[in-house]
Every structure is written in C-alpha cells, then in structure tokens.
C-alpha positions, 0 to 999 in steps of 0.5 A: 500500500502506497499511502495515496488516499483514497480516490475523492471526488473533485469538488468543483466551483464554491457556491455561495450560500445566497446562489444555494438558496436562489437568493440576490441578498448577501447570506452571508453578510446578514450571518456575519452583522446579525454575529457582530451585532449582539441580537443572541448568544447564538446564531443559527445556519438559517436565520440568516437564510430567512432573514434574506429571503424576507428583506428580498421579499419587502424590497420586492414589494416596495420596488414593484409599488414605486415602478407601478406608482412611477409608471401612472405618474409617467414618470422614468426615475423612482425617489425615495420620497414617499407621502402615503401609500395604503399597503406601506401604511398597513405593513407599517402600522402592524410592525414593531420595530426594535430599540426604537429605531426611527422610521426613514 
C-alpha cells in the first residue's frame, strides 16, 4: 500500500450560500452583522437564510409599488420620497420595530 488516499471526488466551483438558496441578498453578510451585532448568544445556519429571503421579499414589494406608482405618474426615475401609500401604511402600522429605531 502506497499511502495515496483514497480516490475523492473533485469538488468543483464554491457556491455561495445566497446562489444555494436562489437568493440576490448577501447570506452571508446578514450571518456575519446579525454575529457582530449582539441580537443572541447564538446564531443559527438559517436565520440568516430567512432573514434574506424576507428583506428580498419587502424590497420586492416596495420596488414593484414605486415602478407601478412611477409608471401612472409617467414618470422614468423612482425617489425615495414617499407621502402615503395604503399597503406601506398597513405593513407599517402592524410592525414593531426594535430599540426604537426611527422610521426613514
């Protein structure tokens, strides 16, 4: 016996947790703030799956709401300005939002 190992599959390319889960949000950023960031003594492998897919969600949602509000207003550019819209008023109103932080 040679000692050469035992023949092992070649792994290929790395994938990033964000391609795996099919996501545009950095996966892996979110883990690394949501550590930094002193919200529990433990992080698990999905929370910061799940939290990508909910903030991917909501900037879904926002997006396709400014694109639909810009395109009635004949307008090519979407500002950030925002004066009342029902749905944004509704998600706003049942959230609660932790140590107070202020509302853009």
């Amino acid at each position: 016996m040679s000692g050469r190992g035992k023949g092992g599959k070649v792994k290929g390319k790395a994938k990033s947790r964000s391609n795996r889960a099919g996501l545009q949000f950095p996966v892996g950023r979110i883990h690394r703030l949501l550590r930094k960031g002193n919200y529990a003594e433990r992080i698990g492998e999905g929370a910061p799956v799940y939290l990508a897919v909910v903030m991917e969600y909501l900037a879904a949602e926002v997006l396709e709401l400014a694109g639909n509000a810009a395109r009635d207003n004949k307008k090519k550019l979407v500002s950030f300005l925002v004066t009342f819209s029902l749905p944004l008023e509704t998600m706003k109103n049942s959230t609660s939002f932790c140590r107070g932080s202020p509302l853009p």
